[in-house]
C-alpha positions in Angstrom: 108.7 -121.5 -65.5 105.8 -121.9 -62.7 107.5 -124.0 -59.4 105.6 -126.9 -58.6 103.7 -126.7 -54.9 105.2 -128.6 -53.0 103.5 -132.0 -51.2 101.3 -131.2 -48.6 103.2 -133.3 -46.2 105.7 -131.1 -47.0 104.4 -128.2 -46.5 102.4 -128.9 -43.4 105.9 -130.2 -41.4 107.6 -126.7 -42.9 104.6 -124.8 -41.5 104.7 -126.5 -37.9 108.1 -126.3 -37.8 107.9 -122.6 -38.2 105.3 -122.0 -35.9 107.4 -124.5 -33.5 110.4 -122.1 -33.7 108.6 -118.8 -33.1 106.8 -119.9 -30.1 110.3 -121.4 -29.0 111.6 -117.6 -29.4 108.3 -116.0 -28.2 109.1 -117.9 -25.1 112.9 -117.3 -25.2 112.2 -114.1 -25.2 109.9 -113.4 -22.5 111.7 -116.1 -20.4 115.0 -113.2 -20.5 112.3 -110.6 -19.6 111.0 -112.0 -16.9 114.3 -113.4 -15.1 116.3 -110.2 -16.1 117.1 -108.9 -12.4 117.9 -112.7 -11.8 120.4 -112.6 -15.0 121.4 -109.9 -13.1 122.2 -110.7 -10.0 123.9 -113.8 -10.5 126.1 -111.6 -13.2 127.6 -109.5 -10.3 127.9 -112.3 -7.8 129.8 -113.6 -10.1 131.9 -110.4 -11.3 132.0 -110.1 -7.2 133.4 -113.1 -6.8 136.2 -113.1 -9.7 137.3 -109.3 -7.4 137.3 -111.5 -4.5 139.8 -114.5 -6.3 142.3 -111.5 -7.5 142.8 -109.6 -4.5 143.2 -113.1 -2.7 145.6 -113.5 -5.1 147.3 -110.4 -4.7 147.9 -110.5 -1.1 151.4 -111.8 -0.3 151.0 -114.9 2.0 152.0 -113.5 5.0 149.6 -111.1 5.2 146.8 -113.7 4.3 146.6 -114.7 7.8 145.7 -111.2 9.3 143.2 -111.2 6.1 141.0 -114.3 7.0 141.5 -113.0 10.9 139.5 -109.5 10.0 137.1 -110.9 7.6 135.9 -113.7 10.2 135.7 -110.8 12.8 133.5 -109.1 10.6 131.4 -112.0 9.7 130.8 -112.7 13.5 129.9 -109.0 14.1 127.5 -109.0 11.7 125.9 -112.3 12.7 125.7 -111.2 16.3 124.2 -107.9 15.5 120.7 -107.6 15.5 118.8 -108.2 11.6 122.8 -108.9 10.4 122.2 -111.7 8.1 119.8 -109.6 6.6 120.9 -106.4 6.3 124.3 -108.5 4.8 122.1 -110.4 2.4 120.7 -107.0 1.0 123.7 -105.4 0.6 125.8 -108.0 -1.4 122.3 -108.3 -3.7 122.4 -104.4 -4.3 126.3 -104.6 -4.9 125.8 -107.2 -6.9 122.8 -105.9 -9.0 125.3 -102.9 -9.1 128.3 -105.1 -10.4 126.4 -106.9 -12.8 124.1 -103.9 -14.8 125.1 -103.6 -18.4 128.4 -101.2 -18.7 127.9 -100.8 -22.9 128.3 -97.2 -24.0 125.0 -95.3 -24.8 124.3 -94.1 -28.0 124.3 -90.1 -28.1 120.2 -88.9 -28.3 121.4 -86.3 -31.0 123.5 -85.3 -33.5 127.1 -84.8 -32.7 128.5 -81.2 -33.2 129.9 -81.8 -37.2 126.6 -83.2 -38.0 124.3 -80.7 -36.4 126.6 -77.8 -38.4 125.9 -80.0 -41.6 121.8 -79.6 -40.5 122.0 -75.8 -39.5 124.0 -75.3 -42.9 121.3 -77.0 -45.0 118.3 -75.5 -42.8 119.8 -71.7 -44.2 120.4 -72.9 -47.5 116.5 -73.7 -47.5 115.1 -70.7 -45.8 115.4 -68.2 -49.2 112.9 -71.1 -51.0 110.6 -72.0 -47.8 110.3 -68.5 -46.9 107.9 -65.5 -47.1 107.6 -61.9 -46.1 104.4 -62.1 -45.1 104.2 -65.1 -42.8 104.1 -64.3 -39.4 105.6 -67.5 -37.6 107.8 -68.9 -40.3 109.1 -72.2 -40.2 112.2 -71.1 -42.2 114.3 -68.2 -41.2 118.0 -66.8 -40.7 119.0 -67.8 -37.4 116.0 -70.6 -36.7 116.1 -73.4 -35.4 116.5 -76.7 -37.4 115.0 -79.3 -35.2 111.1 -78.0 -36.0 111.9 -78.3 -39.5 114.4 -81.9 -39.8 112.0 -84.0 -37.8 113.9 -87.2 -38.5 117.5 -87.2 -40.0 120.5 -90.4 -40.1 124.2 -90.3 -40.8 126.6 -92.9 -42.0 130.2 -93.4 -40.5 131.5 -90.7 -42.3 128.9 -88.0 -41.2 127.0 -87.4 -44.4 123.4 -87.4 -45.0 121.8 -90.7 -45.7 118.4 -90.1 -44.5 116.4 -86.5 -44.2 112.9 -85.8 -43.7 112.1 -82.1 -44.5 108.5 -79.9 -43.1 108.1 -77.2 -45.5 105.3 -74.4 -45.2 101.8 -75.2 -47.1 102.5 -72.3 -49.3 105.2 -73.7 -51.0 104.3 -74.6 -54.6 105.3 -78.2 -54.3 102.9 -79.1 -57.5 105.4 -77.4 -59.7 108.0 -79.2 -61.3 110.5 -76.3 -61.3 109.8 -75.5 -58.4 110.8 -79.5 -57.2 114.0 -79.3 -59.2 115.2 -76.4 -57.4 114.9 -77.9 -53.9 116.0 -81.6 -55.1 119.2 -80.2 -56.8 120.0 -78.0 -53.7 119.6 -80.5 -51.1 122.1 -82.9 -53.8 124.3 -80.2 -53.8 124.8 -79.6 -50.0 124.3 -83.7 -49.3 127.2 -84.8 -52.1 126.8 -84.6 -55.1 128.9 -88.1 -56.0 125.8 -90.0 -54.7 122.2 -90.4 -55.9 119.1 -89.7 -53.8 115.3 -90.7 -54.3 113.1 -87.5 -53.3 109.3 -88.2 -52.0 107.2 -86.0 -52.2 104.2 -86.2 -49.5 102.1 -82.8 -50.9 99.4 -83.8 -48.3 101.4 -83.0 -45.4 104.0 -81.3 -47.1 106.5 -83.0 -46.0 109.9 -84.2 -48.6 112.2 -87.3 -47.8 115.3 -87.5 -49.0 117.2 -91.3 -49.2 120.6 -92.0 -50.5 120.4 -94.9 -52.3 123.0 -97.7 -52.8 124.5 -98.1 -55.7 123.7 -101.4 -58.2 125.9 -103.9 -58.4 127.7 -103.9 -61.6 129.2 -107.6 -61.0 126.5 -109.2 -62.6 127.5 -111.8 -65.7 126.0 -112.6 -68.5 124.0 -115.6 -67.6 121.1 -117.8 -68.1 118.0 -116.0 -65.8 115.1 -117.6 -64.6 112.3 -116.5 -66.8 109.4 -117.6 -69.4 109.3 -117.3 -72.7 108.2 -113.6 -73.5 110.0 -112.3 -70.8 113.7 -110.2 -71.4 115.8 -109.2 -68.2 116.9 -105.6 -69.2 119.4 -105.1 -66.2 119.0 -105.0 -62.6 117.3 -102.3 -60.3 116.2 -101.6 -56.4 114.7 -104.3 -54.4 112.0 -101.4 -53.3 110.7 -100.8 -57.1 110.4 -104.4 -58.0 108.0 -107.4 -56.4 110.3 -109.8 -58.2 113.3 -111.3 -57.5 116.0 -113.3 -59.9 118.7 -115.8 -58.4 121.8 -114.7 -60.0 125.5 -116.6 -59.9 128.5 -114.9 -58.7 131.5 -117.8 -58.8 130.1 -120.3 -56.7 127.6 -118.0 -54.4 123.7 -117.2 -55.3 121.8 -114.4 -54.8 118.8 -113.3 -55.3 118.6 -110.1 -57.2 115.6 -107.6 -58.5 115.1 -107.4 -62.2 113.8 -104.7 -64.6 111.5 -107.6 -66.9 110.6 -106.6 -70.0 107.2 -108.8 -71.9 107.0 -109.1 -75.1 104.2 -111.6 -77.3 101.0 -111.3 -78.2 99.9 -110.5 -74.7 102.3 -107.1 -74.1 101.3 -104.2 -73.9 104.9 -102.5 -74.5 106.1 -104.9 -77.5 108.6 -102.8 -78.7 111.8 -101.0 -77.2 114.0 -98.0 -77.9 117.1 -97.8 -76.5 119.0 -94.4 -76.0 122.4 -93.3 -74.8 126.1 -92.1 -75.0 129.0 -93.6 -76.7 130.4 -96.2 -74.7 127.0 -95.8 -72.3 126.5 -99.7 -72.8 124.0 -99.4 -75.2 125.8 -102.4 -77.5 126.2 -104.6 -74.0 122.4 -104.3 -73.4 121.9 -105.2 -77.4 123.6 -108.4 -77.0 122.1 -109.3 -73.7 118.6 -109.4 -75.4 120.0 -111.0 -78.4 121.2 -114.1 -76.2 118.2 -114.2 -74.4 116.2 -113.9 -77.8 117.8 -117.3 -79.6 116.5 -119.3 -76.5 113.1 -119.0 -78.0 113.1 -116.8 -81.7 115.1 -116.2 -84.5 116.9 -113.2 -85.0 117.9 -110.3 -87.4 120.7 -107.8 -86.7 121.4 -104.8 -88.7 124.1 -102.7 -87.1 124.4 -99.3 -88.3 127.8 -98.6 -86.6 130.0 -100.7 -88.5 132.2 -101.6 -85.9 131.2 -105.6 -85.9 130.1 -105.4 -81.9 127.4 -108.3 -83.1 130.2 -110.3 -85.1 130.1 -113.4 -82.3 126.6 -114.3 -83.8 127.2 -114.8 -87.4 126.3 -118.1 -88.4 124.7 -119.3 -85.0 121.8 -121.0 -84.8 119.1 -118.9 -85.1 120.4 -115.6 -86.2 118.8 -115.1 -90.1 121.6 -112.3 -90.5 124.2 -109.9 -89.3 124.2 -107.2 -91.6 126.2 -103.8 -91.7 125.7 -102.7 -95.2 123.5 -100.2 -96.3 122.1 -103.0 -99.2 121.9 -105.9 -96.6 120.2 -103.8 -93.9 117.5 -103.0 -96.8 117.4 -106.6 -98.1 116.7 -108.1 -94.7 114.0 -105.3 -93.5 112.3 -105.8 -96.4 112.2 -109.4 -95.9 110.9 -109.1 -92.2 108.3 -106.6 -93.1 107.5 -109.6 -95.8 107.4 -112.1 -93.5 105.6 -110.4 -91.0 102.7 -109.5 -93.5 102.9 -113.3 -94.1 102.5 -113.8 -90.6 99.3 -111.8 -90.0 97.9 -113.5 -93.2 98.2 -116.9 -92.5 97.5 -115.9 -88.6 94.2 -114.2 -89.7 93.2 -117.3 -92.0 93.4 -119.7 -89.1 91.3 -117.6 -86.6 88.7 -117.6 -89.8 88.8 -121.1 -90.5 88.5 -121.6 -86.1 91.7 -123.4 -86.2 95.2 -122.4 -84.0 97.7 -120.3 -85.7 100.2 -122.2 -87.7 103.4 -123.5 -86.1 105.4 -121.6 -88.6 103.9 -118.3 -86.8 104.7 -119.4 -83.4 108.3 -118.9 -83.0 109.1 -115.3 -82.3 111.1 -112.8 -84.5 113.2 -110.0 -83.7 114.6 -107.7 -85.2 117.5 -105.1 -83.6 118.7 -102.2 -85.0 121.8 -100.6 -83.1 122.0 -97.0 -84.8 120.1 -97.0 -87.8 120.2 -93.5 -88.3 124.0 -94.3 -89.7 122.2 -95.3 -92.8 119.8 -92.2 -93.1 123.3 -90.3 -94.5 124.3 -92.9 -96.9 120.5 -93.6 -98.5 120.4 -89.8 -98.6 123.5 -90.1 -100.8 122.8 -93.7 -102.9 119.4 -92.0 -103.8 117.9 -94.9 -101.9 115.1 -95.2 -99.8 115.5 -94.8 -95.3 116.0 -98.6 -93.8 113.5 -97.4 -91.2 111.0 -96.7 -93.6 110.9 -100.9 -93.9 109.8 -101.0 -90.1 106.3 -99.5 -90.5 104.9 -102.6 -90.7 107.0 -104.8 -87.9 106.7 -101.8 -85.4 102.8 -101.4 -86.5 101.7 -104.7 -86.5 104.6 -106.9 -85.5 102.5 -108.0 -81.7 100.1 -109.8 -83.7 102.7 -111.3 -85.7 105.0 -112.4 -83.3 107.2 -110.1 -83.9 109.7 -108.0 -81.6 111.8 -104.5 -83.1 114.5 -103.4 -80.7 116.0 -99.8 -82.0 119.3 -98.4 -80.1 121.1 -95.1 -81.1 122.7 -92.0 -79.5 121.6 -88.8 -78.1 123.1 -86.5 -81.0 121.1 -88.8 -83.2 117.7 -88.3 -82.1 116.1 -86.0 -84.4 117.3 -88.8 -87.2 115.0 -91.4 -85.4 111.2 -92.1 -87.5 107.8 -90.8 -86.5 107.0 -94.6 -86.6 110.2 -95.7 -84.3 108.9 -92.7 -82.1 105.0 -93.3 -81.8 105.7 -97.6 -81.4 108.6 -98.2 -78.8 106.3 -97.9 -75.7 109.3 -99.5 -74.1 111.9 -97.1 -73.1 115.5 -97.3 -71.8 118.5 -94.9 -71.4 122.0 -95.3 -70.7 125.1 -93.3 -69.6 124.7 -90.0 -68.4 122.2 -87.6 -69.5 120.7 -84.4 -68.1 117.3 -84.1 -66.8 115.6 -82.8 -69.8 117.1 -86.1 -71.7 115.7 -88.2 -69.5 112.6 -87.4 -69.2 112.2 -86.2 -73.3 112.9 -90.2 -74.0 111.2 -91.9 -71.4 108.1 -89.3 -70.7 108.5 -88.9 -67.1 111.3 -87.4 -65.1 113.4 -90.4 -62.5 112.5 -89.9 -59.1 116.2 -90.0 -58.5 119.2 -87.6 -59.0 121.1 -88.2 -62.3 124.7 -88.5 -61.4 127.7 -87.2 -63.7 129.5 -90.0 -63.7 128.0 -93.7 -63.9 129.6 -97.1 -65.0 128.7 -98.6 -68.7 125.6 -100.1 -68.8 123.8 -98.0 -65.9 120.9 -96.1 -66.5 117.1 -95.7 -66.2 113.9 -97.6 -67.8 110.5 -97.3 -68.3 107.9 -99.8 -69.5 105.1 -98.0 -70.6 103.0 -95.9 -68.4 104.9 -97.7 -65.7 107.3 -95.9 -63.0 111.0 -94.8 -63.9 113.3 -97.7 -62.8 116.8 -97.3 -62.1 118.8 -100.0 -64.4 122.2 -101.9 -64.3 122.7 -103.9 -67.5 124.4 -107.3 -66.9 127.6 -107.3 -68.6 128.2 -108.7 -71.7 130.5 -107.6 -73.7 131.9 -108.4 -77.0 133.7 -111.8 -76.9 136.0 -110.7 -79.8 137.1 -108.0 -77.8 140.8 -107.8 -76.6 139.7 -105.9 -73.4 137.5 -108.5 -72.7 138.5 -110.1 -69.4 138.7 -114.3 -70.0 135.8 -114.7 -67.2 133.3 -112.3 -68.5 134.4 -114.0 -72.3 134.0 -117.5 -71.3 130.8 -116.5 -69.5 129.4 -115.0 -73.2 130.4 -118.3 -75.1 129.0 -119.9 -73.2 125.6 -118.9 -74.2 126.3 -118.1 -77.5 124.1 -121.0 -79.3 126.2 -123.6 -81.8 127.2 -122.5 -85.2 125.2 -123.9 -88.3 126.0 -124.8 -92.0 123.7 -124.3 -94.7 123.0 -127.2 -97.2 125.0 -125.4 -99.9 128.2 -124.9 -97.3 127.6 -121.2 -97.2 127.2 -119.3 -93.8 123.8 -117.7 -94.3 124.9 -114.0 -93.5 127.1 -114.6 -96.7 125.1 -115.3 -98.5 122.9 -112.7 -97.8 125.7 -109.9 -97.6 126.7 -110.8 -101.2 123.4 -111.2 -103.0 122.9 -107.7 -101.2 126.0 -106.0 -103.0 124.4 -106.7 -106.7 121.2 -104.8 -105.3 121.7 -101.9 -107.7 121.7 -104.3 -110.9 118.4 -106.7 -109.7 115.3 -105.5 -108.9 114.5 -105.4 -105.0 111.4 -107.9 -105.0 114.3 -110.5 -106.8 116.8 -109.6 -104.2 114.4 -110.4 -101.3 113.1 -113.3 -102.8 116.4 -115.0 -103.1 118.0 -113.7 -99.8 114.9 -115.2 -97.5 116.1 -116.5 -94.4 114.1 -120.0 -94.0 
């Protein structure tokens, strides 16, 4: 939703009330500059005088007589001697300018001996790639020295790597992917390779940064975001990739977070999305993410492929046409959204002829997920039937103009299984769990500027929208209610969004109804089966 401007009243006493405060510490500041040596001074007259209260202190009381007896002496010297005052003025200034001078440690100008080891250590491992023969003053060679070639490095506490920028020579093919891959995993390798790095390459002044990023936060709940209709939060990514930010609850705090947003309508240019990964990647946690988010504004078809009943919490609820898991149900209610969105484009196309708005029935978005529909290419096979993704050529083909949304999840070992039409429609990409290099960047069409790690918690990954860049992704998590593992926080925090269960007029749940007028499939023709089983 679009946030009201505020009144100008309003906004005019915020405005001067900023300015008021940055001139207050414009002048804060050079007020400290300017009576520095003052600050000074009166810090080691002071420091002076706190010496001069302990030793006092210290002296035993007989001897304090003897004391004040040599100090007035010297006091009386110096004010008889010629330019005494003076010379006693300047002298308890300068040990006082002395006393009071900051005493904080300073910071080393270099690296310390562990961490210029680590440097020298990486600086060899680079010289067989950034070397040549023939080069007469190389940059990179057995014995060199480091600090021409690491012009800027950092270090956390521990004394690894967190920041590196790397001069390589010009002859260096740095246009060559290979060639990138090689250096990128070598520096991983000698950096740590339990942490993820972004790599930037600046071919203009050949010159590579490396960055270790943070990892995302994976204590993000299912919740109610802060969007428009059209728009899907897909998980959670770097605030550098993003110009967007999302305030998210965690217990009683807020924060604001950056989101991977994902448009869908009339008006995308992505309105599709495939979703690839491992088992237990969080490919079903991202599913049911967008399926909450969907029934705030559509209706909603599931067809799970699996069998495992991971969408079983949204049976019934309002909103949701059908759950299916059935090789016959999955047919019977793709064939009816193919139907329906055919019926869509019809009526749509008759009211832009006529010069009228498309009809309400239209409006109200429709999607349609599929988690693993390649399950079913095996069983058709068998049953002599006919592929349920054959049914999506039409939703996947013309389903923007219709209004209509196709969300398709499956594994890695099941990609060959996937349609030419799921392939060529899903401009949206996502991936989940680990995958190699190749993986990556065979699914979403460009290899991640970041290092894939081994290991990764469920619902971490990497998305692409389009011809857009390769975003690293954390799915909020929300997992299945149902679920014994579930904790009771994350459970509660899934109910709660879970829309209110609904009752058809003839007492039936709808999905039922659906599932068992599916089973007699093989005894009625499909156009009666369809025609019975059509969600309203």
């Amino acid at each position: 939703m679009a946030r009201r401007p505020l009144p100008r009243i309003l906004s005019t006493d915020r405005a001067q009330i900023a300015r008021s405060r940055e001139l207050a510490r414009t002048a804060a500041a050079s007020a400290t500059d300017v009576l520095h040596p003052l600050i000074t001074i009166t810090r080691g007259l002071r420091r002076l005088a706190s010496a001069g209260r302990r030793k006092w202190a210290d002296t035993p009381k007989d001897k304090r007589g003897p004391l004040l007896f040599l100090v007035a002496s010297v006091v009386l010297v110096v004010a008889l001697a010629p330019y005494g005052p003076l010379l006693a003025v300047i002298t308890v200034m300068a040990a006082a300018a002395w006393q009071g001078r900051d005493r904080g440690q300073p910071e080393p100008d270099g690296p310390d001996e562990s961490q210029t080891q680590r440097l020298q250590s990486l600086y060899e491992a680079l010289v067989p790639y950034f070397s040549a023969a023939e080069d007469p003053a190389p940059l990179y060679a057995h014995g060199g020295e480091w600090e021409k070639a690491f012009p800027s490095f950092d270090f956390d506490g521990t004394g690894r790597i967190t920041h590196l920028q790397i001069r390589y020579p010009a002859y260096f093919t740095d246009g060559e992917p290979e060639c990138r891959t090689r250096i990128e995993q070598l520096l991983a390798a000698k950096s740590g390779r339990d942490r993820e790095y972004r790599f930037i390459w600046e071919e203009e002044g050949n010159q590579l940064t490396l960055t270790v990023l943070a990892p995302l936060p994976t204590d993000i709940a299912a919740q109610r975001f802060v969007t428009s209709p059209g728009e899907t939060v897909l998980g959670f990514t770097d605030p550098t990739q993003v110009q967007r930010t999302l305030p998210l609850t965690y217990g009683e705090a807020q924060r604001d977070v950056p989101p991977v947003v994902w448009r869908t309508g009339i008006r995308s240019t992505e309105p599709h999305l495939l979703v690839m990964g491992q088992p237990g990647s969080g490919v079903s946690t991202l599913m049911r993410s967008i399926a909450l988010q969907a029934l705030q504004y559509g209706d909603l078809v599931i067809v799970e492929g699996g069998g495992t009943g991971e969408y079983a919490c949204l049976t019934g609820r309002d909103g949701v046409l059908a759950v299916e898991c059935g090789l016959a149900g999955a047919l019977a209610s793709l064939e009816w959204a193919a139907t329906e969105t055919e019926r869509r484009l019809i009526a749509v196309n008759h009211a832009r002829q006529a010069g009228n708005p498309p009809p309400d029935d239209t409006k109200r978005p429709l999607w349609i997920l599929l988690d693993r529909p390649s399950a079913f290419a095996h069983v058709a096979a068998a049953d002599g039937r006919q592929d349920p993704q054959s049914l999506l050529q039409v939703p996947l083909r013309h389903g923007r103009a219709a209004n209509v949304t196709v969300v398709v999840a499956d594994q890695f070992d099941s990609t060959e299984a996937l349609s030419d039409a799921v392939r060529q429609h899903t401009r949206a990409r996502v991936v989940l769990g680990p995958a190699t290099a190749d993986q990556l960047e065979a699914v979403l069409g460009a290899p991640p500027h970041t290092t894939p790690v081994a290991q990764v918690p469920p619902g971490r990954g990497y998305a692409r929208l389009g011809t857009g860049p390769v975003h690293r992704l954390q799915v909020p998590s929300t997992p299945d209610p149902y679920d014994d593992a579930t904790s009771e926080a994350d459970r509660q925090a899934v109910l709660a969004l879970l829309p209110p269960r609904t009752t058809p007029a003839d007492g039936e749940n709808l999905p039922e109804t659906v599932a068992a007028e599916a089973v007699a499939a093989e005894a009625v023709p499909t156009e009666a089966v369809v025609a019975e089983s059509t969600p309203s």
